[in-house]
FILO-625241 format. One line per field, with one value per residue (C-alpha): residue in three letters; x, y, z. Coordinates in nm, 2 decimals. Each point is the difference from the previous one (the first is absolute). Layout:
BEGIN
type: c(ALA	...);
x: c(X	...);
y: c(Y	...);
z: c(Z	...);
//
This chain:
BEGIN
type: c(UNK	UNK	UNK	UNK	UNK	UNK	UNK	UNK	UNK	UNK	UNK	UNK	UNK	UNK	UNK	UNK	UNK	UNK	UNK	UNK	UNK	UNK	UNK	UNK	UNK	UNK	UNK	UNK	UNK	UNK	UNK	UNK	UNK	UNK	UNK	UNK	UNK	UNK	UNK	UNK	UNK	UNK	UNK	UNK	UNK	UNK	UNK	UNK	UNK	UNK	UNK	UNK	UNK	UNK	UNK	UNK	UNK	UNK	UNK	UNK	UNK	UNK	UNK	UNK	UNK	UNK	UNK	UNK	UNK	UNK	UNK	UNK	UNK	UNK	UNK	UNK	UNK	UNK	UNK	UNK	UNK	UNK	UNK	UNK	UNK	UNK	UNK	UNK	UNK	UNK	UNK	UNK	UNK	UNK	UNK	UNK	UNK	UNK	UNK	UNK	UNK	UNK	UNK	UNK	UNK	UNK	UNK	UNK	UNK	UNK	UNK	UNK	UNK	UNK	UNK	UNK	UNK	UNK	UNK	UNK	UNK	UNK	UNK	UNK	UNK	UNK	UNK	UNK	UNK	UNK	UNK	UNK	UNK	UNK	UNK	UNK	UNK	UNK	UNK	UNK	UNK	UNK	UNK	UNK	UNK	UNK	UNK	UNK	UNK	UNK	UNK	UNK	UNK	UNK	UNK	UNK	UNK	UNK	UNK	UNK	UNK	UNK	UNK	UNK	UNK	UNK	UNK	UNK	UNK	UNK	UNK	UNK	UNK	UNK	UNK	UNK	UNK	UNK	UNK	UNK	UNK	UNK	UNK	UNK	UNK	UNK	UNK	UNK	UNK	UNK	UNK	UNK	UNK	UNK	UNK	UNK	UNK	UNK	UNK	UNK	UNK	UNK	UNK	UNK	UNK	UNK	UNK	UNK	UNK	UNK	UNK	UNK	UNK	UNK	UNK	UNK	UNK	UNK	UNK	UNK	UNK	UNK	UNK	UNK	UNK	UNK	UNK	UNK	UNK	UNK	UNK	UNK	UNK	UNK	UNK	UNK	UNK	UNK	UNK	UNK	UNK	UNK	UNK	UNK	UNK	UNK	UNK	UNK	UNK	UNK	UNK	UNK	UNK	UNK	UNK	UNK	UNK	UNK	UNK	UNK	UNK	UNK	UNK	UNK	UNK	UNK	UNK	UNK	UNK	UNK	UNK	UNK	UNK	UNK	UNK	UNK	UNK	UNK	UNK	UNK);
x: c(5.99	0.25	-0.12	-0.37	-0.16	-0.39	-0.12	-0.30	-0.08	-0.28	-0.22	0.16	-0.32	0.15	0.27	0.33	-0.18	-0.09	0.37	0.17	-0.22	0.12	0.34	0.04	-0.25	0.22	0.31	-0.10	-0.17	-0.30	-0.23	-0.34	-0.20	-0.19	-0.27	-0.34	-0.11	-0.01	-0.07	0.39	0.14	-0.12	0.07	0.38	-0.02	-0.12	0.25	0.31	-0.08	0.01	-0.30	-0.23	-0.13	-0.23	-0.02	-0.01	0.30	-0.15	-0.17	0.22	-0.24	0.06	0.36	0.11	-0.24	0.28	0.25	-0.14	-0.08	0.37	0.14	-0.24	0.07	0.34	0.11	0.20	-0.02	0.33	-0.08	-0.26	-0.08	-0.18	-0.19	-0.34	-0.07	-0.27	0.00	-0.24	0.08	-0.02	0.20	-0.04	-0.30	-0.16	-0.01	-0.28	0.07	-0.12	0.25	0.26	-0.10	-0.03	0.33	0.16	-0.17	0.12	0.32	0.11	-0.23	-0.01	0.32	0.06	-0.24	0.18	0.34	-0.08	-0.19	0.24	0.29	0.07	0.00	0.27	0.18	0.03	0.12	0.41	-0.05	-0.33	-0.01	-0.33	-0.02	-0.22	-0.11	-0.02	0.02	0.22	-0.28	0.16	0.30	-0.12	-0.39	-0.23	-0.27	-0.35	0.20	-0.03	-0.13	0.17	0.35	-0.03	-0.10	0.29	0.24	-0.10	-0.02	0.35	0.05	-0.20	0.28	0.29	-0.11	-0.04	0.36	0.15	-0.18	0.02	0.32	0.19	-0.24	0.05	-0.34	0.11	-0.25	0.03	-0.20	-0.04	-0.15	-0.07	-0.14	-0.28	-0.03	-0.27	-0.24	-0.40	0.07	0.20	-0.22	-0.28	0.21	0.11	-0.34	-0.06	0.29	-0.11	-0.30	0.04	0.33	-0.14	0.23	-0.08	-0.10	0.25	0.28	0.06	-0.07	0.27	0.27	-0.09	0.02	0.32	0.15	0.24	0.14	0.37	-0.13	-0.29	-0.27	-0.23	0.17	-0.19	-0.11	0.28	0.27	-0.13	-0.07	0.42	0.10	-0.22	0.06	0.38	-0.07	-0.18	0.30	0.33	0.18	-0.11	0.12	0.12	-0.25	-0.25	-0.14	0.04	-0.24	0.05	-0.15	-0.11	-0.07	0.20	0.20	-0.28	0.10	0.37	-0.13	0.00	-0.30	0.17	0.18	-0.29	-0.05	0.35	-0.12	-0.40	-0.21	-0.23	-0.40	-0.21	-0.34	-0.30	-0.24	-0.18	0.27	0.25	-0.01	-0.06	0.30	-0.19	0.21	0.28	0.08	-0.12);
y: c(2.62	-0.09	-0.33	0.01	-0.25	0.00	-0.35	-0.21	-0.26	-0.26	-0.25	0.34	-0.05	-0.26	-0.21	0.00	0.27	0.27	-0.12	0.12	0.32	0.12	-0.06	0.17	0.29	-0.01	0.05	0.32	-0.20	0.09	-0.26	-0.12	-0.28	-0.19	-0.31	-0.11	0.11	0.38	0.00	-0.10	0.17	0.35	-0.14	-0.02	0.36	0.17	-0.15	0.06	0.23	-0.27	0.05	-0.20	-0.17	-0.28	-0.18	-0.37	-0.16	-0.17	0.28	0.08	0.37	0.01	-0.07	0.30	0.21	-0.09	0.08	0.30	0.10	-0.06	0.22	0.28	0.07	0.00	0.03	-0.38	-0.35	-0.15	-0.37	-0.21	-0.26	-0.28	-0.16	-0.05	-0.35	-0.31	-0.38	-0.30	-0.31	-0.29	-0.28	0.00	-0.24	0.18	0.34	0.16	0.21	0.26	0.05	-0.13	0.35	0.22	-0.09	0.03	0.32	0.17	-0.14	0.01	0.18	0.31	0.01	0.02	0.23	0.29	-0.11	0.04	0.36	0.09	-0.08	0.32	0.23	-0.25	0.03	0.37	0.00	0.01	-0.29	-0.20	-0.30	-0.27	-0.28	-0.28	-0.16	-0.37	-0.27	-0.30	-0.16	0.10	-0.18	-0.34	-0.15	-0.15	-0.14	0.12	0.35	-0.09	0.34	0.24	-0.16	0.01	0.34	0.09	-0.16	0.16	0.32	-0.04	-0.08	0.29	0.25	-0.17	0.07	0.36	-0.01	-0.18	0.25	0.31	-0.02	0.20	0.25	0.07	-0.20	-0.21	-0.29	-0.28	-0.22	-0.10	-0.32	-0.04	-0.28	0.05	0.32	0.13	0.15	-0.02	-0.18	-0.26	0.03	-0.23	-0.35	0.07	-0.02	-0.29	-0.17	0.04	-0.11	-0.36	-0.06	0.10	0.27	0.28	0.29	0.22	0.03	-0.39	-0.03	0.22	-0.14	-0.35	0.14	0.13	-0.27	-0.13	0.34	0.08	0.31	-0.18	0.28	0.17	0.36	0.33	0.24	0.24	-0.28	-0.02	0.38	0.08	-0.24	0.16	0.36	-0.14	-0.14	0.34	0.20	0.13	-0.20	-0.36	0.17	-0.30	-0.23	-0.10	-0.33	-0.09	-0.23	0.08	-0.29	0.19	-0.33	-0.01	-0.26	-0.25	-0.06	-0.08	-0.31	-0.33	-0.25	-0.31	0.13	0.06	-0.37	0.04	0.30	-0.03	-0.30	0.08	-0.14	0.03	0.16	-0.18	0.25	0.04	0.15	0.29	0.33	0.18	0.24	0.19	0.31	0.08	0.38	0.29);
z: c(-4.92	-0.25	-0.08	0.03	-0.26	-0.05	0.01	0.01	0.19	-0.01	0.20	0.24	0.22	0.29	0.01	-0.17	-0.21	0.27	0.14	-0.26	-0.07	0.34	-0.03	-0.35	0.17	0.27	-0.15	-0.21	-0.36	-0.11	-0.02	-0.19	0.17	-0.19	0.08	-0.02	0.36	0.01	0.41	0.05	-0.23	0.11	0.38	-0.14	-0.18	0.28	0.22	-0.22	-0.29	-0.28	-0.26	0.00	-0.31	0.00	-0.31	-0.17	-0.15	-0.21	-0.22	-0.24	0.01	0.38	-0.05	-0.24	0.24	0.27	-0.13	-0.16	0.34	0.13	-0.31	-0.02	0.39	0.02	-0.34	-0.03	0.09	0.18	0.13	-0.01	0.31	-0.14	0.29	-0.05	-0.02	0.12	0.06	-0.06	0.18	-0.23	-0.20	-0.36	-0.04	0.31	-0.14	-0.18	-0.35	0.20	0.31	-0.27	-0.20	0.29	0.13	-0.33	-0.07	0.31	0.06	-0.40	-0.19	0.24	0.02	-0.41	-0.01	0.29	-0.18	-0.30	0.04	0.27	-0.25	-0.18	0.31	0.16	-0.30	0.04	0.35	0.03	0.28	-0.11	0.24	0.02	0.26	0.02	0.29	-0.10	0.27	0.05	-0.15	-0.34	0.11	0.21	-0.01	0.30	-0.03	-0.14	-0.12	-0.37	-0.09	0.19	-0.03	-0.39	0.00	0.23	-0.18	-0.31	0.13	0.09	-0.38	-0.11	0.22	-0.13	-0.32	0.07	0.11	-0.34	-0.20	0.16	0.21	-0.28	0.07	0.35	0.14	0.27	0.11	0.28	0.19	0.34	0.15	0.38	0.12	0.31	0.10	0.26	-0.23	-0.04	-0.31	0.17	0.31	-0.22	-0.07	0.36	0.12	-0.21	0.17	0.31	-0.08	-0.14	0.25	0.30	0.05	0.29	-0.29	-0.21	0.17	0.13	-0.42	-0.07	0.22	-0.16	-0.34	0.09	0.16	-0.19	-0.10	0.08	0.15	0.14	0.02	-0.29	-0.13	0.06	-0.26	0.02	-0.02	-0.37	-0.02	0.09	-0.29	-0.26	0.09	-0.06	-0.32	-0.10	0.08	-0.12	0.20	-0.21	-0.27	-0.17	0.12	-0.30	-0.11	0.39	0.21	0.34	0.27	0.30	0.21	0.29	-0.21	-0.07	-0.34	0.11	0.18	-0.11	0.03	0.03	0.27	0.26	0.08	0.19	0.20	0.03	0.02	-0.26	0.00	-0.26	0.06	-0.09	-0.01	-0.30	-0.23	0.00	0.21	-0.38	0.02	-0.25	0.08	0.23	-0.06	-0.11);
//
């Protein structure tokens, strides 16, 4: 086809991830899965022709062997998904220096390190395009999310920036941010909610989490999939430097407003649900 792009995508094992990997498969793109867990990953290649390449973001050695590997085989590197990404629950005087660095180093670090060896290839493409799947974490806080909302947040720096010096170049790079979305990541604070409020498992923690949402349920993998395949493509063209909330309108909502709608009751259970990840 015409407009086939090579592009790699990673955390591409589950969630938003493997989503998007089978859309881009599915619409003709060749794709390079990458993640820590190889099982998945060949699951995904054998089901849709992707290549699977298992690897660590955050060695910088296993990062230029990706993309080597994307390049070698098919000759170019279009777009870049930048999903892989983890969560410790905690407030600031809570956390240890280690889930502080881990966090960092997968959510920030890793993705430097892909950028910045992925950089030259997307530089040579005529349509270079990178999205970053952040979280609306980078754009409102809850509780005990100290870690992963400032790594989101600055990932979502770290794009823009690409954008500002790049975008006479022709590289193109956005962000999206969805909110709760049914994933195995986000499956873990769920369970932890249900847990400490008493809720009847996953689902029950789900709709609670949801609640106040305009659209009032959790989004599904391929929801976030459909906006970055769009944000990869020709036809965002002119979109760079954008944050795109994928969160059934969550962000749009105001706080002070709910008293008028909701009768709201604190939970005195111990301390937060840990959101300590909603996404990919």
């Amino acid at each position: 086809m015409a407009d086939q792009r090579v592009v790699i995508v990673t955390g591409g094992g589950s969630g938003i991830g493997e989503a998007t990997a089978r859309l881009l498969r599915a619409s003709g793109h060749q794709v390079i899965v990458s993640g820590r867990r190889p099982e998945p990953l060949h699951r995904l290649a054998e089901q849709t022709g992707a290549v699977a390449h298992p690897s660590d973001t955050t060695d910088p050695d296993a990062v230029q062997a990706l993309v080597d590997a994307a390049v070698s085989r098919f000759g170019r590197l279009d777009g870049l998904v930048v999903n892989a990404g983890i969560g410790r629950p905690g407030a600031v005087g809570d956390l240890s220096v280690e889930d502080w660095e881990a966090v960092m180093r997968t959510n920030l670090t890793g993705p430097f390190l892909l950028l910045r060896a992925a950089l030259p290839h997307l530089l040579e493409s005529p349509a270079g395009s990178v999205v970053a799947v952040a979280s609306v974490s980078a754009l409102r806080n809850g509780l005990g999310n100290a870690a992963y909302a400032t790594s989101k947040a600055a990932l979502l720096q770290l794009c823009r920036s690409l954008a500002v010096d790049y975008g006479r170049r022709g590289l193109r790079a956005n962000v999206v941010c969805p909110s709760w979305v049914r994933t195995e990541m986000a499956d873990r604070p769920m369970t932890r909610l249900a847990d400490r409020a008493g809720l009847d498992g996953v689902e029950a923690a789900y709709q609670e989490a949801t609640r106040l949402s305009p659209a009032g349920r959790a989004g599904e993998p391929h929801e976030v999939a459909e906006a970055i395949s769009w944000l990869l493509s020709p036809a965002a063209s002119l979109v760079n430097g954008a944050v795109l909330t994928v969160d059934g309108g969550m962000t749009a909502l105001d706080p002070g407003t709910v008293a008028f709608d909701f009768r709201v009751e604190p939970r005195h259970d111990g301390g937060p649900a840990a959101p300590g990840g909603r996404s990919s």
